[in-house]
ROSE-4610 file (N, C-alpha, C; in Angstrom, 1 decimal, always signed):
// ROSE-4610
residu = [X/X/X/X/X/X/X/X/X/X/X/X/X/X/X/X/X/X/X/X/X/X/X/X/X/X/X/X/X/X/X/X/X/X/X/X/X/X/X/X/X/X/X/X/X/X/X/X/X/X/X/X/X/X/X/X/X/X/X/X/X/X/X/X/X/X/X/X/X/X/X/X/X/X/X/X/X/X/X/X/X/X/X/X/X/X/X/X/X/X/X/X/X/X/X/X/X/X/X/X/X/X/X/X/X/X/X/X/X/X/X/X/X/X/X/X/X/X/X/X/X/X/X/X/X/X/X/X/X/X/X/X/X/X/X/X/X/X/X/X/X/X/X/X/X/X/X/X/X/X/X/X/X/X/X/X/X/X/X/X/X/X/X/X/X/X/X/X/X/X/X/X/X/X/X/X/X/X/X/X/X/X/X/X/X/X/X/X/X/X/X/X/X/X/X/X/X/X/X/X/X/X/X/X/X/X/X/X/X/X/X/X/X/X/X/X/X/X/X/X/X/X/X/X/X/X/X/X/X/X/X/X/X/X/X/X/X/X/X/X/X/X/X/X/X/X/X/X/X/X/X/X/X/X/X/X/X/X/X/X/X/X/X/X/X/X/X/X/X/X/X/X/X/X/X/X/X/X/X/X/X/X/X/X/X/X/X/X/X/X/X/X/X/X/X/X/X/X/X/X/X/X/X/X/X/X/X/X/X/X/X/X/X/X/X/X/X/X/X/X/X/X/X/X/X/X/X/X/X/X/X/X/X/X/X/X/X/X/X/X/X/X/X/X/X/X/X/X/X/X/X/X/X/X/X/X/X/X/X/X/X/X/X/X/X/X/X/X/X/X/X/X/X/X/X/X/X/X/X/X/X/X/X/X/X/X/X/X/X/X/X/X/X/X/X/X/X/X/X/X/X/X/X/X/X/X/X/X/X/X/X/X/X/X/X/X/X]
num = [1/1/1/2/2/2/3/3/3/4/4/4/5/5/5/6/6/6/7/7/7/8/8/8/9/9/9/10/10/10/11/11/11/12/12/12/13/13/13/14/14/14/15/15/15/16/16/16/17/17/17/18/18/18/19/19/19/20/20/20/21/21/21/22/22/22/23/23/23/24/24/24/25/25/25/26/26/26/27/27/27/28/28/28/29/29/29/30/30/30/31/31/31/32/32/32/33/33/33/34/34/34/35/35/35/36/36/36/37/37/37/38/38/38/39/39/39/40/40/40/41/41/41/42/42/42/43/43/43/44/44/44/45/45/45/46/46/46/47/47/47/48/48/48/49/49/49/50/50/50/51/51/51/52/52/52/53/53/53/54/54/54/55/55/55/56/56/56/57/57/57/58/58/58/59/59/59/60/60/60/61/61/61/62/62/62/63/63/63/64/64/64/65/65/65/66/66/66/67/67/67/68/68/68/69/69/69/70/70/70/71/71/71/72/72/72/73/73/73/74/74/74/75/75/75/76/76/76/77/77/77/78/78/78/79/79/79/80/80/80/81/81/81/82/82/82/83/83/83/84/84/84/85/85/85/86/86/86/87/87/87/88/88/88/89/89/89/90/90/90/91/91/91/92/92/92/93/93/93/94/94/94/95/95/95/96/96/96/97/97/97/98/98/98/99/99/99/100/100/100/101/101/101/102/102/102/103/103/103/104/104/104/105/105/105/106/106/106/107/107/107/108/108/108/109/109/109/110/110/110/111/111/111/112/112/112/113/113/113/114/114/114/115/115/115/116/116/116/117/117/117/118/118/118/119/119/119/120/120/120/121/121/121/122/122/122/123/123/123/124/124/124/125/125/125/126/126/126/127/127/127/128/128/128/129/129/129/130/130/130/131/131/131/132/132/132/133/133/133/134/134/134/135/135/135/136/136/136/137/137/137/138/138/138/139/139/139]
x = [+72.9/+73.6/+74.7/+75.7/+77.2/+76.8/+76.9/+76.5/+78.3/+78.1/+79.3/+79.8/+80.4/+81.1/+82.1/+82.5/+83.2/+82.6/+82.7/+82.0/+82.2/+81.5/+81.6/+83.0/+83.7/+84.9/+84.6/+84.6/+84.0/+85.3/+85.4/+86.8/+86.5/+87.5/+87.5/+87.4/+87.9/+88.2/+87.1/+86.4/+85.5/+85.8/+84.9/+85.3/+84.4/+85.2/+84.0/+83.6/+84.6/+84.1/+84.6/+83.9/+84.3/+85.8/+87.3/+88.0/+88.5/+87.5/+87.5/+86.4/+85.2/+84.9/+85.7/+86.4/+87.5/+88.4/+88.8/+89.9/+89.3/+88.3/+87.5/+87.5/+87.3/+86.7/+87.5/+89.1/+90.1/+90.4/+90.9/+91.2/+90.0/+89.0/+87.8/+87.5/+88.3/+88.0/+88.5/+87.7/+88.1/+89.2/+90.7/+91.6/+92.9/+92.2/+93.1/+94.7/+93.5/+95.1/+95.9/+95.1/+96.2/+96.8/+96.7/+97.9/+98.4/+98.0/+99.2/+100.1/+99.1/+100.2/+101.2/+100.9/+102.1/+103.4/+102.8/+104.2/+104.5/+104.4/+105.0/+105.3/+104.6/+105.2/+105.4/+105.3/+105.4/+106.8/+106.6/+107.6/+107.7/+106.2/+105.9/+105.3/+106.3/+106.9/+106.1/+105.9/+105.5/+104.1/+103.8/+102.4/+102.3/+102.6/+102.2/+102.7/+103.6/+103.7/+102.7/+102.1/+101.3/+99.5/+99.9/+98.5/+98.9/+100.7/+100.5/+100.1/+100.2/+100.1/+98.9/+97.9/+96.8/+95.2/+95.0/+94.3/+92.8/+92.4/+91.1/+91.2/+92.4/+92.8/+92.6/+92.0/+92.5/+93.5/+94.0/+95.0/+94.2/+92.7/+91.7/+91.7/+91.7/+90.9/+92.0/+93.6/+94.6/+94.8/+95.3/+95.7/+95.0/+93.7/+92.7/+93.2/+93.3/+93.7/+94.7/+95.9/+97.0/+97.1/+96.0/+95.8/+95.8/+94.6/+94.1/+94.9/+95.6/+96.5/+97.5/+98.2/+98.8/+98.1/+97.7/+96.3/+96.2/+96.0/+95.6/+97.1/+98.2/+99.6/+99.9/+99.2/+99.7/+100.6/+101.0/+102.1/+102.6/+103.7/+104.7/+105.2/+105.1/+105.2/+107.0/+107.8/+109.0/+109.2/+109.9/+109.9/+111.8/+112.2/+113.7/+114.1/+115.1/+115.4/+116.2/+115.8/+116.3/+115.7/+115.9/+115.1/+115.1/+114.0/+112.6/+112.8/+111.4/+111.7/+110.9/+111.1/+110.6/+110.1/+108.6/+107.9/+107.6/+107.9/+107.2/+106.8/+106.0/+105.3/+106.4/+106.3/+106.6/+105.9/+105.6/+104.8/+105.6/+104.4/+105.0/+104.7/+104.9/+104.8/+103.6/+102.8/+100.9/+101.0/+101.4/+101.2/+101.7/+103.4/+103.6/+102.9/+102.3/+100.8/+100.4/+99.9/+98.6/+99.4/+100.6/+101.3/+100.7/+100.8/+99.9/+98.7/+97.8/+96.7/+96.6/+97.6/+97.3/+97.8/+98.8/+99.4/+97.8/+97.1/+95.7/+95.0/+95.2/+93.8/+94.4/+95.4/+96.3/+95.9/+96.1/+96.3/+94.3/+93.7/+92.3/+92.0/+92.2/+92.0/+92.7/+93.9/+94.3/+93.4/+92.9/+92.2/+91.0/+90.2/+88.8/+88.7/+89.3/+89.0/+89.9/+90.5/+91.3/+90.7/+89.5/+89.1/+89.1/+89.0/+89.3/+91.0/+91.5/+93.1/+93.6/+93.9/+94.9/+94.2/+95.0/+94.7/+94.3/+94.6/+94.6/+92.7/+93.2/+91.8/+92.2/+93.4/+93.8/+94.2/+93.9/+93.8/+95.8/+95.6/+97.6/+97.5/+98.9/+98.8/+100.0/+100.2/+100.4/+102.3/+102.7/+104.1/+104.2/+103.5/+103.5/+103.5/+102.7/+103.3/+104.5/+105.1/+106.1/+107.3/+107.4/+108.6/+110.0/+109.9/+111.2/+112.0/+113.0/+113.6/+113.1/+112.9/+112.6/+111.0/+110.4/+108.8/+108.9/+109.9/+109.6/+109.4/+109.6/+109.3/+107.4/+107.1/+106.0/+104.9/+105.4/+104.3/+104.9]
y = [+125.4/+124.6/+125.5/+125.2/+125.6/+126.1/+127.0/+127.9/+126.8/+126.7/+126.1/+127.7/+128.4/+129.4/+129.6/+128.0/+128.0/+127.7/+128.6/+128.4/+126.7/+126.6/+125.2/+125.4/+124.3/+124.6/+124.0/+124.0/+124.1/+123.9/+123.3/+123.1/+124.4/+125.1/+125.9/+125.0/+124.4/+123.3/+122.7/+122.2/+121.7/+119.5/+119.5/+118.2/+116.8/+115.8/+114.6/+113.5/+113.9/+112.8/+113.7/+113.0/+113.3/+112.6/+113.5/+112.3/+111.5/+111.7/+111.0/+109.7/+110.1/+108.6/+107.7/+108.4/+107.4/+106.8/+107.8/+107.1/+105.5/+105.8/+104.9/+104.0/+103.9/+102.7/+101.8/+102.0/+100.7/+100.8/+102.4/+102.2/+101.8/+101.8/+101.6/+100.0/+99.7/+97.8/+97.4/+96.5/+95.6/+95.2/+95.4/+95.4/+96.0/+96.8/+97.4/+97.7/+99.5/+100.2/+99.0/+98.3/+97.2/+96.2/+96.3/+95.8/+96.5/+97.9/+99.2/+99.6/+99.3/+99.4/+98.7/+97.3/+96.1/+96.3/+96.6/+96.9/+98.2/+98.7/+100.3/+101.1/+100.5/+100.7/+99.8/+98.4/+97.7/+96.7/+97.1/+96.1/+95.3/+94.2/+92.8/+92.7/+92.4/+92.3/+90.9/+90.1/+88.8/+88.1/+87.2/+86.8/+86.1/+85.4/+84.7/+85.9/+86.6/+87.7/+88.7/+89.0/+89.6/+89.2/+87.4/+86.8/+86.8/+86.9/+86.7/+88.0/+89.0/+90.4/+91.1/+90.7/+90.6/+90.0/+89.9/+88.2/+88.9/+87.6/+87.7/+87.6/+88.0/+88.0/+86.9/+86.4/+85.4/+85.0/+84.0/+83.9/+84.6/+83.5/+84.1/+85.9/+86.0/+87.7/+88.6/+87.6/+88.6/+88.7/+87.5/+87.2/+88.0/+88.0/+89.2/+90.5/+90.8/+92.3/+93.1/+91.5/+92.4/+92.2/+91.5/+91.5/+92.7/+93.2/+94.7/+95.8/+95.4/+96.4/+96.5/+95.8/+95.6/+96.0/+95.8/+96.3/+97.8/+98.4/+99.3/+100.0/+100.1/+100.8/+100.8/+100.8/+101.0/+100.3/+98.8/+98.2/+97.4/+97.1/+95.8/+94.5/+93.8/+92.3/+91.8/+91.6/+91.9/+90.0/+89.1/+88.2/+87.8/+87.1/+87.1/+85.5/+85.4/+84.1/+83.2/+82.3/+81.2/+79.8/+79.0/+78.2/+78.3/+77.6/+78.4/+79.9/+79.9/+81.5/+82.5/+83.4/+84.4/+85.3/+85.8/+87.0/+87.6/+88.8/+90.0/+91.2/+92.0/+93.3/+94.4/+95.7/+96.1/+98.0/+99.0/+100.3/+100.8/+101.1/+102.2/+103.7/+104.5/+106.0/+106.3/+105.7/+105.9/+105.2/+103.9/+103.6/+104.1/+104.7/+105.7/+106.5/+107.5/+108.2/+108.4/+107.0/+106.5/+106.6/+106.6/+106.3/+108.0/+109.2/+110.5/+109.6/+109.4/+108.9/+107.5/+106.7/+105.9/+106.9/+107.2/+108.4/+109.6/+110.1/+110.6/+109.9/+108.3/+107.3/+106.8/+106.5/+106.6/+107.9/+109.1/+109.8/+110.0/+109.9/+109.9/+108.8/+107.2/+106.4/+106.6/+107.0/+107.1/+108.0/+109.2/+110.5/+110.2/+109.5/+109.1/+107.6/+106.9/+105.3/+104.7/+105.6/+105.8/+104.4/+104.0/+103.2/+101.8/+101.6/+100.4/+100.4/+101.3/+101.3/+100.5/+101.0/+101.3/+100.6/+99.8/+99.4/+100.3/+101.3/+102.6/+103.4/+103.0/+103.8/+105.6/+105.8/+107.1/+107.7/+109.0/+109.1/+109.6/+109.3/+109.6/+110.5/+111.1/+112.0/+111.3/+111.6/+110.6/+110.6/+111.8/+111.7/+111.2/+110.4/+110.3/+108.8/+108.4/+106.5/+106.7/+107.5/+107.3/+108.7/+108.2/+109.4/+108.9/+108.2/+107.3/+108.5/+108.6/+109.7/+108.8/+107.7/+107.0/+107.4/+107.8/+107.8/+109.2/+110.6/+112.0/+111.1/+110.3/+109.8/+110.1/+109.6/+109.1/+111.0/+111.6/+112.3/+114.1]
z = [+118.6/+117.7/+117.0/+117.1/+116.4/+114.8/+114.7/+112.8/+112.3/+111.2/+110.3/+109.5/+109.9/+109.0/+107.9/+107.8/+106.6/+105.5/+104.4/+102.9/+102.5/+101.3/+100.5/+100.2/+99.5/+99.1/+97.1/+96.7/+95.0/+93.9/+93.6/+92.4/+91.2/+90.9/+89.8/+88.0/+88.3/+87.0/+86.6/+85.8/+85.4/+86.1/+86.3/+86.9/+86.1/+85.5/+85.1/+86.1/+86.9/+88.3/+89.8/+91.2/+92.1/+92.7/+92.6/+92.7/+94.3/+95.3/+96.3/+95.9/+95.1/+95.0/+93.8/+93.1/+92.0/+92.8/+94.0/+94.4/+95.5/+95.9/+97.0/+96.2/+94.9/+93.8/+94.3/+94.6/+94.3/+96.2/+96.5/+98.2/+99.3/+98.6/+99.7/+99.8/+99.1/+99.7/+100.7/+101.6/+102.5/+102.4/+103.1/+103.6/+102.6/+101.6/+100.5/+101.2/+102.4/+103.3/+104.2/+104.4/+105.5/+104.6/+103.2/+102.5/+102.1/+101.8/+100.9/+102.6/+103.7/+105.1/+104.9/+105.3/+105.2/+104.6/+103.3/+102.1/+102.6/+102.2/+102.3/+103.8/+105.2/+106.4/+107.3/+107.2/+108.0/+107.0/+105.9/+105.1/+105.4/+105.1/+104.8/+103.3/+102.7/+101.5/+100.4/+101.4/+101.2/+101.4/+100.8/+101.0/+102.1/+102.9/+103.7/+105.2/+105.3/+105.9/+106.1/+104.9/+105.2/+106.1/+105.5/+106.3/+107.4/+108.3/+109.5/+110.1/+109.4/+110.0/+110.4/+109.1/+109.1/+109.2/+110.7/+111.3/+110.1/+109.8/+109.4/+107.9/+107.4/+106.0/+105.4/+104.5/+103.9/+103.1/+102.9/+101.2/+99.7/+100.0/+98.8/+98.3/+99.1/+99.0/+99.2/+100.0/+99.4/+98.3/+97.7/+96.0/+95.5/+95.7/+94.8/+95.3/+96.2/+96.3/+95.7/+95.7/+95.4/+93.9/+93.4/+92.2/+91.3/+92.3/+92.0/+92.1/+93.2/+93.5/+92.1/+91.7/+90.9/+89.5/+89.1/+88.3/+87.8/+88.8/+89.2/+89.4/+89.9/+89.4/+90.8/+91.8/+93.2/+94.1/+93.1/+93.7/+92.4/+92.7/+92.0/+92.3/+91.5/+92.1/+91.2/+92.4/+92.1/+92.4/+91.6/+91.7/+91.4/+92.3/+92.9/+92.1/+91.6/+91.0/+92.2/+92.1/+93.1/+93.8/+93.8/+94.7/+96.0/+96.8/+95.9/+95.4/+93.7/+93.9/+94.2/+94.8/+96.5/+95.4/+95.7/+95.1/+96.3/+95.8/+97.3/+96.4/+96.6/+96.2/+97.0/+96.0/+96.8/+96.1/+96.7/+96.2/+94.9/+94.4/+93.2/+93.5/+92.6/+93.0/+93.9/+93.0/+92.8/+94.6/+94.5/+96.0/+97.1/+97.0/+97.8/+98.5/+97.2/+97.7/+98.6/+99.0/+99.8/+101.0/+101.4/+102.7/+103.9/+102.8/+103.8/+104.6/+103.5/+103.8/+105.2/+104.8/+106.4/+107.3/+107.0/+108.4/+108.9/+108.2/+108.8/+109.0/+108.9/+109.4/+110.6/+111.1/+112.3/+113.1/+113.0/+113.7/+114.3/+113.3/+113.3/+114.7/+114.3/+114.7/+116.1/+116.2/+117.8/+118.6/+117.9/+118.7/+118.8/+117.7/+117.8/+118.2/+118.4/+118.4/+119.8/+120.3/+121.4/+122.5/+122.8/+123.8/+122.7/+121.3/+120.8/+120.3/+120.5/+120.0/+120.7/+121.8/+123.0/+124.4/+125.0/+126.3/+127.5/+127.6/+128.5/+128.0/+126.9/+126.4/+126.1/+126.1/+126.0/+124.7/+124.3/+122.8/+123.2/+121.8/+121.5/+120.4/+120.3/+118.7/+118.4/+116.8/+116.1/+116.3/+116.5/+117.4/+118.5/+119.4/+120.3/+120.0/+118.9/+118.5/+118.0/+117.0/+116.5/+116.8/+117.7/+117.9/+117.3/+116.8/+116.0/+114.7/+114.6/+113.4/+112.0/+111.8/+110.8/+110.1/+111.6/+111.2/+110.4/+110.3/+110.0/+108.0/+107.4/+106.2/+105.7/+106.8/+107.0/+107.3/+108.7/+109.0/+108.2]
């Protein structure tokens, strides 16, 4: 069996919480990152956009999410005057953020999930989905 040679890694600071389970409080819900995806990299801006994007979603349990979301500072609900009039979310700083974060659950998901990803069943690195000059935002 493989010895683990790298030490604990220990915060110097005094800590009142762990902040990966603070942060899980609000990003670890059921379909949280595939709506902070939608908005922030797929820029589906809109509610029913995002039901098309995302199968299994409901209306219910979006409205709630982006409730939270909004709530919580990680997005904005930007509402356009006109008839009809058009509301779409769109990230705030805090939600920005999160955009590293899907970019390592991507690259994760392509190298480890490779036979549920991908038709081939072949793992990819994460330049290799987006070789696009748009994506250097992103990785």
């Amino acid at each position: 069996m493989k010895q683990n040679t790298i030490p604990p890694l220990l915060p110097v600071v005094p800590m009142k919480a762990c902040p990966v389970e603070s942060s899980m409080g609000v990003l670890g819900r059921k379909w949280t990152l595939l709506i902070l995806r939608n908005i922030g990299v797929f820029k589906k801006e809109r509610f029913n956009q995002m039901l098309d994007v995302t199968p299994g979603l409901t209306p219910r349990v979006l409205s709630m999410r982006l409730q939270e979301l909004e709530r919580d500072g990680f997005i904005k609900r930007i509402e356009e005057n006109g008839t009809p009039k058009i509301v779409r979310w769109e990230l705030t700083e805090k939600g920005d953020d999160t955009l590293p974060i899907l970019v390592k659950l991507v690259e994760f998901g392509a190298k480890w999930f490779a036979d549920k990803v991908f038709e081939d069943k072949k793992p990819r690195t994460i330049k290799q989905l987006f070789p696009q000059k748009e994506a250097r935002r992103y990785l």
